[in-house]
C-alpha positions in Angstrom: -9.8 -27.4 -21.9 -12.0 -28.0 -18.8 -11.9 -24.7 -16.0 -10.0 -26.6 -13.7 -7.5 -27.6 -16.3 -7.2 -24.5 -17.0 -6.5 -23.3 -13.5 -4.0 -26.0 -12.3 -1.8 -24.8 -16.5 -2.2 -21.2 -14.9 -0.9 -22.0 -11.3 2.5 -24.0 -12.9 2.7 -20.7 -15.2 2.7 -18.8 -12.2 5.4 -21.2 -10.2 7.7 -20.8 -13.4 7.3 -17.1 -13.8 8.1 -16.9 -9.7 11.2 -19.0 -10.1 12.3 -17.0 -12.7 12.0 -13.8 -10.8 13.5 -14.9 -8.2 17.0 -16.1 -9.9 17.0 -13.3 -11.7 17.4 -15.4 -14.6 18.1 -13.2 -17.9 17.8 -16.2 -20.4 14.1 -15.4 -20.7 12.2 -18.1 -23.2 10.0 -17.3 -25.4 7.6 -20.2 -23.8 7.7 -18.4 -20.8 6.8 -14.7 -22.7 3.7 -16.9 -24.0 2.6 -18.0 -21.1 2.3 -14.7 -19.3 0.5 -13.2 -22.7 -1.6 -15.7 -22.6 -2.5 -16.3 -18.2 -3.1 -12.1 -18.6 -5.0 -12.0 -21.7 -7.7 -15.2 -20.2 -7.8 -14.3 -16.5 -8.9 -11.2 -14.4 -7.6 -13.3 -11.3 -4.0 -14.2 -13.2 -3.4 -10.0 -13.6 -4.3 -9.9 -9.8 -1.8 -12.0 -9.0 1.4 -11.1 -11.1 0.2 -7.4 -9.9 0.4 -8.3 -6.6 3.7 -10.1 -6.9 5.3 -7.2 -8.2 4.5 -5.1 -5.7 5.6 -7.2 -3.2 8.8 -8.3 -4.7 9.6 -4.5 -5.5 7.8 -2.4 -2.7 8.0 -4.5 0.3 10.9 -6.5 -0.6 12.8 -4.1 -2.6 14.3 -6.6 -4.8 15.9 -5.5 -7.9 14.1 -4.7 -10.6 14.6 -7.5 -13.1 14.0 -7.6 -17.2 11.4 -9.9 -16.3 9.7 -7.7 -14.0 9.8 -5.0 -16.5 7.9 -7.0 -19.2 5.2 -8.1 -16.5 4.8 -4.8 -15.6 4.3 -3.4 -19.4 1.8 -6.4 -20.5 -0.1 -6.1 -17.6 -0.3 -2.1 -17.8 -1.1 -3.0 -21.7 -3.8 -5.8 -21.6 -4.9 -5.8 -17.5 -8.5 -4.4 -16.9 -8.8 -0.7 -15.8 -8.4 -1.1 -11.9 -5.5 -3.4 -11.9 -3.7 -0.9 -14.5 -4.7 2.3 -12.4 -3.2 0.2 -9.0 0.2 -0.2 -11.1 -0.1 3.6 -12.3 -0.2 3.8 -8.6 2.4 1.8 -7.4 5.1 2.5 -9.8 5.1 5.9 -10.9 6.2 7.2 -7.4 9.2 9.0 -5.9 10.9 6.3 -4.2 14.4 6.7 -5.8 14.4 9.8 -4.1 14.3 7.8 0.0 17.4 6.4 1.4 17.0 3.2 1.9 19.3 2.5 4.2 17.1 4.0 6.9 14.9 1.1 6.4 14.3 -1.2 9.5 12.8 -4.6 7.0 9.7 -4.3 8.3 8.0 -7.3 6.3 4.3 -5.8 5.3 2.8 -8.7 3.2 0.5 -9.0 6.5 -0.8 -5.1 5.7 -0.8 -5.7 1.5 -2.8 -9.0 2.4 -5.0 -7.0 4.6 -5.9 -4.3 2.5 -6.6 -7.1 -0.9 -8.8 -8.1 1.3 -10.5 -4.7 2.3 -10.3 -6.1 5.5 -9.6 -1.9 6.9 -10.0 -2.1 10.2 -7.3 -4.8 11.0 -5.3 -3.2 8.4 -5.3 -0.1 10.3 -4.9 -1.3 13.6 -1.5 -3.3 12.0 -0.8 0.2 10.4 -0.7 1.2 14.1 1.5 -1.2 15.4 4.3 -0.6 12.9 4.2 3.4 13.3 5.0 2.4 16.9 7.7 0.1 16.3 9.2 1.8 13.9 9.1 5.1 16.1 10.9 2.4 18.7 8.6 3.3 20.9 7.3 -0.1 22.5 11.2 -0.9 23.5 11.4 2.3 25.4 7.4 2.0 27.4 4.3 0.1 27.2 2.8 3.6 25.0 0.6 2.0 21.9 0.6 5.8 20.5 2.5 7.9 19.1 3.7 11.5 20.2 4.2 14.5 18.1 7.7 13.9 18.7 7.9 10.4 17.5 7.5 11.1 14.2 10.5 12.0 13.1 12.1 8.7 14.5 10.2 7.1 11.7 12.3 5.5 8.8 10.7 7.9 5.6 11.2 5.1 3.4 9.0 2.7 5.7 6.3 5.3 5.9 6.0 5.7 2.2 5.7 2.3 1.4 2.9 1.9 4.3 1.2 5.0 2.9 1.9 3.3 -0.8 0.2 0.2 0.0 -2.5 2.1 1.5 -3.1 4.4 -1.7 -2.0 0.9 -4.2 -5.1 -1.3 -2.6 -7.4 1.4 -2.1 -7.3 3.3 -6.0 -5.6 6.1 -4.0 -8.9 7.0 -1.8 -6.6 6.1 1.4 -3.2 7.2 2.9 -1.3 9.4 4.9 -0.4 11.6 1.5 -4.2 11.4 0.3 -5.2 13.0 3.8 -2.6 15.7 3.5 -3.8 16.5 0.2 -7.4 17.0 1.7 -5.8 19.1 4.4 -4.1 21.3 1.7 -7.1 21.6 -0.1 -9.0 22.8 2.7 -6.6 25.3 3.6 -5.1 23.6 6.2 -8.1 24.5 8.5 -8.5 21.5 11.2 -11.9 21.8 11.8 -12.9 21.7 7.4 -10.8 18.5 7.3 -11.7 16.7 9.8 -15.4 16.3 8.9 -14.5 16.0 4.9 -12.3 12.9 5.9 -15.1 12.1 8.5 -13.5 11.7 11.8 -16.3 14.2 13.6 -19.9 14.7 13.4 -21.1 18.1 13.8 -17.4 19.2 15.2 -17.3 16.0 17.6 -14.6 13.4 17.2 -16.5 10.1 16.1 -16.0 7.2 19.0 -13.7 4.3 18.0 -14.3 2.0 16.7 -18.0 1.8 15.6 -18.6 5.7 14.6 -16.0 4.8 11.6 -16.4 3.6 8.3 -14.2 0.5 7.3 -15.1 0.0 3.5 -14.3 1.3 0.3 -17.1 3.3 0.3 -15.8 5.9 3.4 -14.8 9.4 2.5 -11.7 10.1 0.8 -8.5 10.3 3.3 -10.7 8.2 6.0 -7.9 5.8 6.8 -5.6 4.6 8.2 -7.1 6.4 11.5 -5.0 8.3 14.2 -5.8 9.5 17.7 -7.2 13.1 17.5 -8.5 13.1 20.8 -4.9 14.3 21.6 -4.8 16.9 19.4 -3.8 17.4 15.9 0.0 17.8 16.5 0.9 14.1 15.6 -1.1 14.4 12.2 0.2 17.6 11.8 4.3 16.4 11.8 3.7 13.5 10.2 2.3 16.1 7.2 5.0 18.1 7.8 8.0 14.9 7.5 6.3 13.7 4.2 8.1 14.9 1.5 5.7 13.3 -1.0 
């Protein structure tokens, strides 16, 4: 079978399996159980794509966990190549049983978890931005595009751990809000020792936005998502404090 045979079988595969997920049909066939062996054991870009559906369908969407989900998630985790099995290690072996979800607002972050497939991390942060202010409810209240120490705890915990998931999911847990407040831990909480091993100042200077920063895979760990220091560290220093994760 030619390539493009191939990939026009793998995108109908892909259409069934989606359909099937999304009316939560139990009758699963054995044609179909076939058909995701076989799309994950022949393509790399197949196990990208059923691993990002998951994650949207269960993180972002927070549908129900189906049977069929279940046995995606365990072929993939069995037969996917390393980084797409340490991104699901990632994604699903969380705490987010333990956060109410009705505090939720349905913020829809495909646009962030497109983003940050991408590695596009500069928009992804500045979209990271945006949401921490609208979900803080901040922009109905003034024009402010920043957030106060005292916004923080207007924040929905289980939006932030899902934008702080997504971060850590597309990023092999190198960025997030979590990952920085492990640094900061790790450094004994000294200000000045975790800013320059995340790499927001240069010789105890905060860097200058946007062009002093790194926005690839290769920055420090805990580099993104970015917020303002040059007001202090009493916003970073909440949102530490409100994560319980």
């Amino acid at each position: 079978m030619k390539k493009s045979d191939n990939t026009i079988k793998n995108s109908y595969i892909l259409q069934e399996i989606t359909e099937t997920l999304e009316n939560n049909d139990q009758n699963i066939s054995n044609n179909i159980i076939n058909n995701i062996d076989e799309i994950i054991k022949n393509s790399k870009i197949e196990q990208e794509t059923l691993s990002n559906l998951l994650i949207s369908r269960i993180i972002i969407y927070k549908k129900n966990i189906t049977k069929l989900d279940k046995i995606i998630l365990q072929k993939l985790k069995d037969k996917s190549v390393d980084n797409i099995k340490q991104k699901l290690d990632i994604a699903f072996n969380n705490k987010m049983n333990e956060l109410t979800k009705s505090t939720s607002l349905n913020i829809d972050y495909t646009i962030l978890q497109k983003l940050l497939i991408q590695q596009n991390f500069q928009k992804a942060d500045q979209l990271t931005q945006k949401y921490l202010c609208e979900l803080s409810n901040i922009n109905k209240k003034n024009n402010r595009n920043w957030l106060y120490f005292t916004d923080i705890q207007l924040i929905p915990k289980e939006d932030l751990f899902t934008i702080d998931l997504l971060w850590k999911i597309y990023s092999n847990n190198k960025f997030g809000i979590s990952i920085q407040k492990k640094v900061w831990i790790m450094n004994n909480k000294n200000w000045d020792k975790f800013l320059d091993k995340i790499g927001w100042t240069q010789k105890g200077v905060i860097k200058r936005y946007p062009n002093d920063f790194i926005w690839k895979i290769d920055a420090p760990t805990g580099h993104l998502p970015l917020f303002n220091q040059l007001r202090g560290n009493q916003v970073l220093y909440h949102l530490f404090k409100y994560t319980s994760w």
